[in-house]
KEKE-3310 file (N, C-alpha, C; in steps of 0.2 Angstrom, whole numbers, plus 5000, padded with zeros to 4 digits):
npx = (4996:5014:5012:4997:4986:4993:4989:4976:4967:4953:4946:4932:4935:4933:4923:4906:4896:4890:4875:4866:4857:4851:4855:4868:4866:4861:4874:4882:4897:4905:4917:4922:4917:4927:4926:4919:4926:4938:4942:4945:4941:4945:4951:4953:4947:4934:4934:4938:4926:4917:4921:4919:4904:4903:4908:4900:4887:4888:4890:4878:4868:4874:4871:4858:4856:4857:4849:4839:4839:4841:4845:4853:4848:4850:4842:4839:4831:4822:4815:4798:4788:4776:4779:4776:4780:4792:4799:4807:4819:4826:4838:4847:4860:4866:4878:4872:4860:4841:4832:4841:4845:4840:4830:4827:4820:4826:4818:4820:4809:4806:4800:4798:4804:4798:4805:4809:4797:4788:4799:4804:4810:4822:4831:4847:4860:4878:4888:4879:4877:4887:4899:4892:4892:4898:4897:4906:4916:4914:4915:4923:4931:4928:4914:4910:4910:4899:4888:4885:4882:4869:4864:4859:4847:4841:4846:4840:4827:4825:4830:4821:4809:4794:4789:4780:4784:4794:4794:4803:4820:4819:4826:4838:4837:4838:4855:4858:4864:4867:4871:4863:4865:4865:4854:4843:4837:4826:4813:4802:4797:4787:4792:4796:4797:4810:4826:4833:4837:4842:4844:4852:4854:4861:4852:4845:4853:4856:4844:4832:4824:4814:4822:4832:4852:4860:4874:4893:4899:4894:4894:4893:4894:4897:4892:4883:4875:4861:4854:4851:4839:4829:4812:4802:4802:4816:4823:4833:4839:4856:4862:4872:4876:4872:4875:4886:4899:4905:4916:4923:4932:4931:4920:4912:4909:4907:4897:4896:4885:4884:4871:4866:4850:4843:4830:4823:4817:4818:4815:4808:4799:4801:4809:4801:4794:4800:4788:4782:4772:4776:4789:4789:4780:4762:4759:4749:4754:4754:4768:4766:4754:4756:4764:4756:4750:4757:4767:4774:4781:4790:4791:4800:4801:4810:4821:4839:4856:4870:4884:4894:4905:4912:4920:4922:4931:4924:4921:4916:4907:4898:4887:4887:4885:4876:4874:4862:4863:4853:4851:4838:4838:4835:4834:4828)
npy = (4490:4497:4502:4506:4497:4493:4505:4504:4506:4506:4505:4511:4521:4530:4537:4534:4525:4511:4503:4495:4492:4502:4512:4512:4513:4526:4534:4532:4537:4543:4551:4547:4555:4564:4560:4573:4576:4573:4583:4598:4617:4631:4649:4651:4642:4646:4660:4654:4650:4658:4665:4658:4657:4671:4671:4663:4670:4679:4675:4670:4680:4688:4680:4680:4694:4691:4685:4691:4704:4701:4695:4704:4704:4705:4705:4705:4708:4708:4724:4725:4729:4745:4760:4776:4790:4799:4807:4821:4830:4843:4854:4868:4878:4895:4905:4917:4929:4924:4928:4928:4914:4898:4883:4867:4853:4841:4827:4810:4806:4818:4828:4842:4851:4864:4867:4877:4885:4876:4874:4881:4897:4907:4921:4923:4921:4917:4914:4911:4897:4889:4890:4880:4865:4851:4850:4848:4840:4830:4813:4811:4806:4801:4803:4795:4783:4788:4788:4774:4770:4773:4763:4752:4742:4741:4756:4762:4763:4765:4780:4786:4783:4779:4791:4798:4811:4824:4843:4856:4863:4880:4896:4904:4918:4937:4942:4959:4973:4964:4955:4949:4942:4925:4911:4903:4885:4875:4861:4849:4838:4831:4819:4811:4794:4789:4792:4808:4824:4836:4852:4868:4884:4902:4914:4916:4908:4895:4891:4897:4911:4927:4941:4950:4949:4939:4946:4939:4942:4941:4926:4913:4898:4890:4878:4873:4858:4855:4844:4833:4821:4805:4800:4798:4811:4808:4817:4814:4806:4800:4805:4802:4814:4824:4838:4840:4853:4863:4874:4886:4898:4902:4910:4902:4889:4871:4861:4844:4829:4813:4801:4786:4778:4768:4758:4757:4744:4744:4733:4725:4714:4696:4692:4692:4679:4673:4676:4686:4702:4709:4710:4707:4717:4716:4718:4730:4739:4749:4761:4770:4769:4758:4765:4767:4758:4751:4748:4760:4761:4747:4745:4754:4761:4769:4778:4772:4780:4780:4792:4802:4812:4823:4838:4855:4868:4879:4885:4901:4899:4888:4881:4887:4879:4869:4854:4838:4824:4809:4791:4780:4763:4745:4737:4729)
npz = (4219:4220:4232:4230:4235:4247:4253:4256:4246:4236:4219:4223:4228:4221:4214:4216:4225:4222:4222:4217:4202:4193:4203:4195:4181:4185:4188:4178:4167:4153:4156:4172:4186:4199:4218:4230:4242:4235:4227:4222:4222:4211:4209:4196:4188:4190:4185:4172:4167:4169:4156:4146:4146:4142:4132:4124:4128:4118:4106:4104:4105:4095:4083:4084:4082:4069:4062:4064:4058:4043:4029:4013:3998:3980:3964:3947:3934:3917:3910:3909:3910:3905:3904:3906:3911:3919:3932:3936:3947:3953:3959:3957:3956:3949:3942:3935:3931:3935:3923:3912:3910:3902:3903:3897:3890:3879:3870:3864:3856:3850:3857:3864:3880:3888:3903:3910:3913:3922:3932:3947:3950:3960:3964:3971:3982:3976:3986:3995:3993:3990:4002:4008:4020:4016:4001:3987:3973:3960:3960:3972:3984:3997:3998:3990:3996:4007:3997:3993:4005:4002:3994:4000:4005:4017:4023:4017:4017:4031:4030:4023:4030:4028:4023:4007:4000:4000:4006:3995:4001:4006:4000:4004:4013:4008:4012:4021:4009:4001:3986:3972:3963:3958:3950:3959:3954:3955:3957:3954:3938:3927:3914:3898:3898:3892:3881:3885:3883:3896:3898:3902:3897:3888:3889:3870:3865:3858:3855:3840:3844:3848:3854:3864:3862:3872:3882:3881:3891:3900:3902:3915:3918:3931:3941:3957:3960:3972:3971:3961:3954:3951:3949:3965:3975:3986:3997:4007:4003:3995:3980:3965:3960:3967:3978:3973:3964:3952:3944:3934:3924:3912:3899:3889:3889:3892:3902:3901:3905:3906:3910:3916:3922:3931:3935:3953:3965:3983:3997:4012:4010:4006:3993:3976:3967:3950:3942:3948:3950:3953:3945:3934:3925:3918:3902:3901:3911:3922:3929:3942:3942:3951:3963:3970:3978:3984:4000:4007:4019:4019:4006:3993:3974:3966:3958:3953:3947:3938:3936:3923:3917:3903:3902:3895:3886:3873:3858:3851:3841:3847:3857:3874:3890:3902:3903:3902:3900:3896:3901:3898:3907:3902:3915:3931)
capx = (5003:5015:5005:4991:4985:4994:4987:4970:4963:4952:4943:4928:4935:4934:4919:4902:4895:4882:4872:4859:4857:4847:4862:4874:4862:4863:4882:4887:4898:4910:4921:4921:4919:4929:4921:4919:4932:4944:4943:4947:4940:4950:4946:4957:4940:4928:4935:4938:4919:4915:4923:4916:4897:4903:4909:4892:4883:4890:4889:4870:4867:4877:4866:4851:4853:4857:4843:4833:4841:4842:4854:4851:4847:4850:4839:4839:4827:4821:4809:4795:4781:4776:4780:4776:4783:4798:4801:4817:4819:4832:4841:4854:4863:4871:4880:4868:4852:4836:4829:4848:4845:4832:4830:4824:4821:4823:4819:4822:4805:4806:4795:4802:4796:4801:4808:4809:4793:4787:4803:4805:4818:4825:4835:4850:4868:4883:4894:4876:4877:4896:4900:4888:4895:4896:4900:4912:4918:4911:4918:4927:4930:4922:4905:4908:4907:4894:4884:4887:4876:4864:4863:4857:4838:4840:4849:4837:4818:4827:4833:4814:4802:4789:4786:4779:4789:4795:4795:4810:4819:4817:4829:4839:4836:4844:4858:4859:4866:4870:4872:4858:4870:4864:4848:4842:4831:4822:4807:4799:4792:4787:4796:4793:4803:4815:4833:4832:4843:4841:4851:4851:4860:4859:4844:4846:4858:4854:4837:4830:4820:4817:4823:4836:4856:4862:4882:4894:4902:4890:4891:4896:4889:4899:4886:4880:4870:4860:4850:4848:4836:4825:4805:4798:4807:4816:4830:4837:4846:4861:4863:4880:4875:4871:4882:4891:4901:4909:4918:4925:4932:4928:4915:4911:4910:4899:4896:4893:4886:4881:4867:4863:4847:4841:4826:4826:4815:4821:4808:4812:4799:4804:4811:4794:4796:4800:4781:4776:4770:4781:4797:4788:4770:4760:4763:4748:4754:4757:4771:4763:4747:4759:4766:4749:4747:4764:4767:4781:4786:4792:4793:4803:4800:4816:4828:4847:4858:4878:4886:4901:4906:4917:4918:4927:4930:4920:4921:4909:4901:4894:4882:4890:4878:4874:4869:4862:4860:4851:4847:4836:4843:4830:4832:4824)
capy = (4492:4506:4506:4507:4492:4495:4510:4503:4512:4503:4507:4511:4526:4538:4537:4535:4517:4509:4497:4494:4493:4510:4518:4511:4520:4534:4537:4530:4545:4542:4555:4547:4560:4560:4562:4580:4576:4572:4589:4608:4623:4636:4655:4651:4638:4652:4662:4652:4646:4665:4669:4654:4657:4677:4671:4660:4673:4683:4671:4668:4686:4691:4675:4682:4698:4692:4684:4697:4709:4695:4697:4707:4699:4710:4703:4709:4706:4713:4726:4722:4736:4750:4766:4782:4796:4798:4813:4823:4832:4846:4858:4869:4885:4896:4912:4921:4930:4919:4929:4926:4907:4894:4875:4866:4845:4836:4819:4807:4806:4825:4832:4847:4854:4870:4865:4884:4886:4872:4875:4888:4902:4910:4925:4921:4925:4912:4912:4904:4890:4888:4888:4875:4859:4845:4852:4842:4840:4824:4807:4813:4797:4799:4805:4789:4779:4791:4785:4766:4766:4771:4757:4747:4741:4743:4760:4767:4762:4772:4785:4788:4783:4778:4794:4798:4816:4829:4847:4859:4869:4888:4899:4908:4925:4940:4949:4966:4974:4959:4955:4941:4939:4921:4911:4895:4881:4867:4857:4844:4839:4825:4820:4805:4788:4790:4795:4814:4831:4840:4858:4874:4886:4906:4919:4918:4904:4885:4889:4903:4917:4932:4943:4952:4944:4942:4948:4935:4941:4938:4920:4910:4891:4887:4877:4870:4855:4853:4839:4827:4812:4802:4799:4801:4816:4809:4824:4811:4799:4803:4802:4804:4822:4828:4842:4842:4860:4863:4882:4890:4907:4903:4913:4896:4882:4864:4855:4838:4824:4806:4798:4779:4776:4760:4758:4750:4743:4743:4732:4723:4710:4692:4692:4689:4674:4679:4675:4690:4708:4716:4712:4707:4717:4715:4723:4737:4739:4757:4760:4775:4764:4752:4766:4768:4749:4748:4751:4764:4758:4743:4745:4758:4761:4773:4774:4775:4782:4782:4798:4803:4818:4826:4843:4858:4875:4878:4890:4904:4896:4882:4881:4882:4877:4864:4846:4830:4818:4803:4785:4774:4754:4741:4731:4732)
capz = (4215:4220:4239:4231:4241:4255:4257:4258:4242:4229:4213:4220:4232:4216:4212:4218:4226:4216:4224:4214:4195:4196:4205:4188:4176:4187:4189:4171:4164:4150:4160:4178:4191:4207:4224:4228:4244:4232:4223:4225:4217:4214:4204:4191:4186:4191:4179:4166:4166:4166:4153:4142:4148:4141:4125:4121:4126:4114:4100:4104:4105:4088:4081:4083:4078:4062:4059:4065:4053:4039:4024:4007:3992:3973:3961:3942:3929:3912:3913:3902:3909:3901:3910:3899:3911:3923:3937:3937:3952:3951:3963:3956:3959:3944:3946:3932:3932:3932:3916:3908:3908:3898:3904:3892:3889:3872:3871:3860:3852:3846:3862:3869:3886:3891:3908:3914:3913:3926:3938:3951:3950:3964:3962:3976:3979:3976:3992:4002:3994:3991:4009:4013:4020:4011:3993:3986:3968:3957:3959:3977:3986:4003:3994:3985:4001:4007:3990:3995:4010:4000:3987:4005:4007:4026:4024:4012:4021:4035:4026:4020:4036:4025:4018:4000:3997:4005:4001:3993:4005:4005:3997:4009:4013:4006:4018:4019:4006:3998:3976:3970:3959:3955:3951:3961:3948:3959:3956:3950:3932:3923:3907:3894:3898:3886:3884:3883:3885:3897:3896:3905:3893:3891:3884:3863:3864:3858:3850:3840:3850:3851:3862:3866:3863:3878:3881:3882:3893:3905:3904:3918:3918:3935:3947:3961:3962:3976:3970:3956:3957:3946:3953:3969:3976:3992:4000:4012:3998:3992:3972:3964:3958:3974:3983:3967:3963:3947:3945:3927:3924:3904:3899:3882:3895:3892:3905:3898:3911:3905:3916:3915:3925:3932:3941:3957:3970:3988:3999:4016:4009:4004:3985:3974:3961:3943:3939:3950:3944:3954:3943:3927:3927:3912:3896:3899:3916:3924:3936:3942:3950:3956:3969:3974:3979:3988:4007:4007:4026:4018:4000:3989:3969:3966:3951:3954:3942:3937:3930:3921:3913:3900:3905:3893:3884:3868:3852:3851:3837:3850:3863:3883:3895:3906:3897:3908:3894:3901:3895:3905:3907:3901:3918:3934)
cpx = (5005:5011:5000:4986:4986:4991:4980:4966:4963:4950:4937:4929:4935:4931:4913:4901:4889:4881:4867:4861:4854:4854:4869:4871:4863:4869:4885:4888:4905:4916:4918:4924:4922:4924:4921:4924:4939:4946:4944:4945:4944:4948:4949:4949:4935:4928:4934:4930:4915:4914:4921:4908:4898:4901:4903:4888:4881:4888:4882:4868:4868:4872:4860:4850:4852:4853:4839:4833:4840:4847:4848:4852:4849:4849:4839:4834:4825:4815:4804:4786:4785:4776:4782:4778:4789:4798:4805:4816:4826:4831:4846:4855:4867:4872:4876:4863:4848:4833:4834:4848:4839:4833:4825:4826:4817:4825:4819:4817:4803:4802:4801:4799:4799:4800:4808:4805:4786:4792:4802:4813:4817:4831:4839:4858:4873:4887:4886:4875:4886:4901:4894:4891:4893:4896:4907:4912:4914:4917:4924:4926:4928:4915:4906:4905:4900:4887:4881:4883:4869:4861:4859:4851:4837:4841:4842:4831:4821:4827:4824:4811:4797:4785:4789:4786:4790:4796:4803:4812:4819:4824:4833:4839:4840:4847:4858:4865:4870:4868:4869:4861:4869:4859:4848:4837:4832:4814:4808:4797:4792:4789:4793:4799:4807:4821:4830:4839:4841:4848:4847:4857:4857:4855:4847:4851:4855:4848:4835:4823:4820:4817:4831:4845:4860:4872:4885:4899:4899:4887:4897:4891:4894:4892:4888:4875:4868:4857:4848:4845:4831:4817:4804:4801:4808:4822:4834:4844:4850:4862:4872:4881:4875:4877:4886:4892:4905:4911:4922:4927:4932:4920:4910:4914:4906:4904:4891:4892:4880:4876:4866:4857:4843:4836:4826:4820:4819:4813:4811:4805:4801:4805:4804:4800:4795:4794:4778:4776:4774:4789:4794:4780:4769:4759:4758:4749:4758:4762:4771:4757:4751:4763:4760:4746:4755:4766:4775:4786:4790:4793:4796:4803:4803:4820:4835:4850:4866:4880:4893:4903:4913:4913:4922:4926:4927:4921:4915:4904:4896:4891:4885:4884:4880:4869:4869:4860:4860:4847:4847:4838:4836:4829:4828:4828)
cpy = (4499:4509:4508:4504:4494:4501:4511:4506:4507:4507:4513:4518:4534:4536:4537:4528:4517:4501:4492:4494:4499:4513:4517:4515:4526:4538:4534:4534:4540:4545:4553:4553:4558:4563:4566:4581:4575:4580:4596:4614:4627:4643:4654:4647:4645:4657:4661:4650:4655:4668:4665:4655:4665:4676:4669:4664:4676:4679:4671:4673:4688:4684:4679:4688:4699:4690:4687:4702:4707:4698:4702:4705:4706:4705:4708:4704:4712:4717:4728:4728:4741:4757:4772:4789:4794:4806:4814:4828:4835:4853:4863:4877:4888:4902:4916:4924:4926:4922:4929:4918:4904:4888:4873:4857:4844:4828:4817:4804:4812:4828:4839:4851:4858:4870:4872:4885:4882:4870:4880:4890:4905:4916:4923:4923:4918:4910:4911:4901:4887:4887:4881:4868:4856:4846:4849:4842:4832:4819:4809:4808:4798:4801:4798:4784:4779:4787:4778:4764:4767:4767:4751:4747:4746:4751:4766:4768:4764:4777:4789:4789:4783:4785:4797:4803:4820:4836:4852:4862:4878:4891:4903:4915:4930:4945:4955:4967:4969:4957:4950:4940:4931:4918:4902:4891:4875:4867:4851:4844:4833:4824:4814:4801:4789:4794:4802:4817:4836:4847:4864:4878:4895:4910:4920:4913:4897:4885:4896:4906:4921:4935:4948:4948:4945:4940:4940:4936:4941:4929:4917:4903:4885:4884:4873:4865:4850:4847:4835:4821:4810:4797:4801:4804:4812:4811:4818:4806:4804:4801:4806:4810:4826:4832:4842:4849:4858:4872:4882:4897:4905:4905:4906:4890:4876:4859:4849:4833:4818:4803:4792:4780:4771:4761:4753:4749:4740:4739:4728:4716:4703:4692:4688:4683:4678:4678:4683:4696:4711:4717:4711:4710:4715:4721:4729:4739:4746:4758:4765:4773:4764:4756:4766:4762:4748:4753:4754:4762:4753:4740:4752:4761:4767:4773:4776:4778:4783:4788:4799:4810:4820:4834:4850:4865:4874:4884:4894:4903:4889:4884:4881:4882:4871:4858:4841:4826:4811:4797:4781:4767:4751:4736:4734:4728)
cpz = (4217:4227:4236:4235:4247:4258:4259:4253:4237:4223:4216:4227:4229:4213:4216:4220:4223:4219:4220:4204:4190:4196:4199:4185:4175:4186:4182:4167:4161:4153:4169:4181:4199:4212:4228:4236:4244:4228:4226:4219:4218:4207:4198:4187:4185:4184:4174:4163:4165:4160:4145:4142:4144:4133:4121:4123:4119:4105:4099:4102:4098:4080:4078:4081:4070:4059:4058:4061:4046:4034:4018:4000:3985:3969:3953:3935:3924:3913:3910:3906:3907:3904:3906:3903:3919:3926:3939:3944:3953:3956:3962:3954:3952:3944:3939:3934:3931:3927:3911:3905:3908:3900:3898:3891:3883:3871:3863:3854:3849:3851:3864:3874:3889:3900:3914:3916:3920:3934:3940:3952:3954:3964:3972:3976:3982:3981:3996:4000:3993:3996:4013:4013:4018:4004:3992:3977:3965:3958:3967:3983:3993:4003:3991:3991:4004:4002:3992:4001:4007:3994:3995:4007:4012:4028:4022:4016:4027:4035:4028:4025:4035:4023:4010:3996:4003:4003:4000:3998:4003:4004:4003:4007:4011:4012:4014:4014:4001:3989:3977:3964:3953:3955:3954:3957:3952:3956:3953:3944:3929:3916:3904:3896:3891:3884:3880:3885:3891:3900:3899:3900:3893:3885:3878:3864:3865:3855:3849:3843:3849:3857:3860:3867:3870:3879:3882:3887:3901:3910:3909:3922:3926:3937:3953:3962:3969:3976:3963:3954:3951:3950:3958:3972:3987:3996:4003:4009:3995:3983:3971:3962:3963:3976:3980:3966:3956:3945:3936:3928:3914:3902:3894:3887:3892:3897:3903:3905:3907:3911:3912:3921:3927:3939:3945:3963:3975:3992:4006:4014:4007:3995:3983:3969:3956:3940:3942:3947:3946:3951:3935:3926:3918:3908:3898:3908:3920:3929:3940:3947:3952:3963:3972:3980:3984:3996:4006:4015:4022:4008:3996:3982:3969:3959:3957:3949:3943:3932:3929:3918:3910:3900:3901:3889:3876:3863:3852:3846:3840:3854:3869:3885:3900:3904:3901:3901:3898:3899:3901:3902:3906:3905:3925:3940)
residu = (UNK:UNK:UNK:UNK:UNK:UNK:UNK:UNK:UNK:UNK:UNK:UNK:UNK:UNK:UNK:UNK:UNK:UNK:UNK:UNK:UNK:UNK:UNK:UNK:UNK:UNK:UNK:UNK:UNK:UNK:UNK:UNK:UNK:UNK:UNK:UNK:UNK:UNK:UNK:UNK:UNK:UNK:UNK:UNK:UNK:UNK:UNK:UNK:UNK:UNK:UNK:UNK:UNK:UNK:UNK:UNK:UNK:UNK:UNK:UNK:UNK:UNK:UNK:UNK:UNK:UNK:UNK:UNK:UNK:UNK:UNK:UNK:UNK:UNK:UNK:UNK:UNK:UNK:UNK:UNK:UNK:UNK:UNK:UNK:UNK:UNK:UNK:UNK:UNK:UNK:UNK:UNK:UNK:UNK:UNK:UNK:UNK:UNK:UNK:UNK:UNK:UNK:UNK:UNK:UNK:UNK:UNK:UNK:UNK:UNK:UNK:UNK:UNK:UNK:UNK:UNK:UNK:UNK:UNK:UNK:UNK:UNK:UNK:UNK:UNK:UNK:UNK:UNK:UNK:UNK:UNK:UNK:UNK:UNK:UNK:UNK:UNK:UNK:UNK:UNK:UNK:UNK:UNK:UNK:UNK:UNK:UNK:UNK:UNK:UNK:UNK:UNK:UNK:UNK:UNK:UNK:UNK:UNK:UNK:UNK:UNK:UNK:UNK:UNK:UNK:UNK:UNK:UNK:UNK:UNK:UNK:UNK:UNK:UNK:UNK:UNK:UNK:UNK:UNK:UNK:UNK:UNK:UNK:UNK:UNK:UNK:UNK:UNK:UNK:UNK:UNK:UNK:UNK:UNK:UNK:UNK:UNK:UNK:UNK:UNK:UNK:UNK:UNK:UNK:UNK:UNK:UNK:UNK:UNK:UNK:UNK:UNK:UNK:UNK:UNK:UNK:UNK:UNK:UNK:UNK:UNK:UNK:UNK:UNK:UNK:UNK:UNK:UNK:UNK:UNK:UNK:UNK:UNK:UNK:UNK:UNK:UNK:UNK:UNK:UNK:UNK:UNK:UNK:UNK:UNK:UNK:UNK:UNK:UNK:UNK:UNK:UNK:UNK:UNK:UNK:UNK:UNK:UNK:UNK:UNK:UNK:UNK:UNK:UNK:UNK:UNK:UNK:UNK:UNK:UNK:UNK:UNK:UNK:UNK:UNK:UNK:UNK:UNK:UNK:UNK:UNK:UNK:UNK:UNK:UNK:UNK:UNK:UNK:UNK:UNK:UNK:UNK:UNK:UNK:UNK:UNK:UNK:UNK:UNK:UNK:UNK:UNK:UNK:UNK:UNK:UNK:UNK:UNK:UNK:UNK:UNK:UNK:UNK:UNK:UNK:UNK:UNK:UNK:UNK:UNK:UNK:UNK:UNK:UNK:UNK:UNK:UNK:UNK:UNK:UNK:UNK:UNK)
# end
């Protein structure tokens, strides 16, 4: 039809010859191919088979590494161990003398634990830490991001590098002729699970004492904190307190800060079932061993904590200071 005849051209010159029942099997494509002197490469092909062999690697590649990485689960449960102390961990700068000011924690079962007396004072001057990068005001929206990597398994078992603690760093040194103007209050201490106060306020002020009254016009409850965290002390995570500043020229200041704190395990192991100890231990069950028992490369036992504050000027018949009131979450 159309010289095709005429021109001496059948079926089987596009295609392959099949003589055999074998050579059909062989050659049987749903997509007949032609006979490779019927065809022409050309780079435009070349190309395009390039850039398809690029793409699927690509795909394979982005595949696998997400397996390899795997996703992140958040699990919440009630938290039915008994857990009878908690470690605050505190870092913080205040333009007074360190014999000016008393730390002091009161909990909610009437304990009181003279807080001063188990932290270390550094006598220090305000403009070295005040100039330190990364000071930043509360609630300042690129710390907030900052914060947000660290709520991330993968982020945090980084962060740490499977170690337990780490220690404070050292006071910076005094320049010459330079005012110690203010005092530095870091350490650790152990307190009672249980919502408590904890307050830094000034000598003769908030509890009776004797001593000496000290002027008022000495007070100045600005700060700096370098550090606020709850358990195992690790520098490297960010908490929402951290690298916090707060300044005042009122002499009758409170700093009030609300804290939620929710304990957390970060772990890259698979989610246990809700039978296991490690979300429900049993009732006489200490969480204290339990870090003893846990591979820190690949498990975490942490709190986190949200804060808020109302922050304001006060009558000189009240208490100024610095108040962390902190209530632990009954989930896990």
């Amino acid at each position: 039809m159309n010289g095709f005849v005429a021109h001496g051209l059948d079926e089987a010159a596009f295609g392959e010859k099949r003589s055999s029942f074998r050579e059909n099997v062989r050659t049987f494509d749903a997509f007949p191919k032609t006979k490779p002197s019927y065809t022409r490469r050309t780079s435009v092909g070349g190309y395009t088979t390039l850039v398809l062999l690029a793409f699927s690697a690509f795909l394979s590649l982005s595949e696998l590494l997400r397996w390899y990485h795997g996703h992140e689960t958040h699990l919440f449960s009630v938290e039915k161990g008994i857990s009878h102390q908690l470690q605050i961990n505190l870092d913080i700068v205040v333009p007074m003398l360190c014999n000016d000011l008393h730390v002091n924690v009161q909990d909610a079962s009437g304990d009181r634990i003279l807080a001063g007396d188990m932290l270390s004072k550094d006598p220090t001057a305000w403009r070295q830490w005040s100039h330190i990068s990364g000071t930043h005001r509360l609630a300042d929206q690129q710390w907030v991001i900052e914060e947000e990597r660290d709520t991330h398994a993968g982020h945090v078992l980084g962060e740490v590098g499977g170690l337990r603690q780490r220690k404070w760093k050292k006071t910076p040194k005094r320049a010459r002729g330079e005012k110690m103007e203010s005092c530095r209050i870091y350490g650790s201490l152990d307190v009672n699970k249980v919502q408590a106060d904890f307050h830094i306020t000034a000598r003769g002020h908030g509890y009776i004492e004797l001593g000496e009254h000290l002027d008022h016009n000495t007070f100045n409850f600005s700060h700096i904190v370098n550090e606020l965290s709850f358990g195992p002390h690790y520098p490297s995570l960010l908490n929402p307190l951290d690298r916090t500043s707060a300044t005042t020229n009122e002499h009758f200041f409170k700093y009030q800060y609300y804290l939620s704190v929710v304990p957390t395990i970060y772990t890259r192991s698979p989610p246990p079932p809700p039978s296991s100890s490690l979300l429900t231990p049993s009732s006489n069950f200490d969480y204290q061993l339990q870090r003893e028992y846990v591979d820190p490369r690949t498990t975490i036992l942490t709190n986190q904590y949200a804060a808020t504050s109302q922050s304001h000027p006060v009558s000189e018949r009240m208490v100024p200071g610095i108040f962390f009131k902190f209530d632990i979450e009954p989930i896990l």
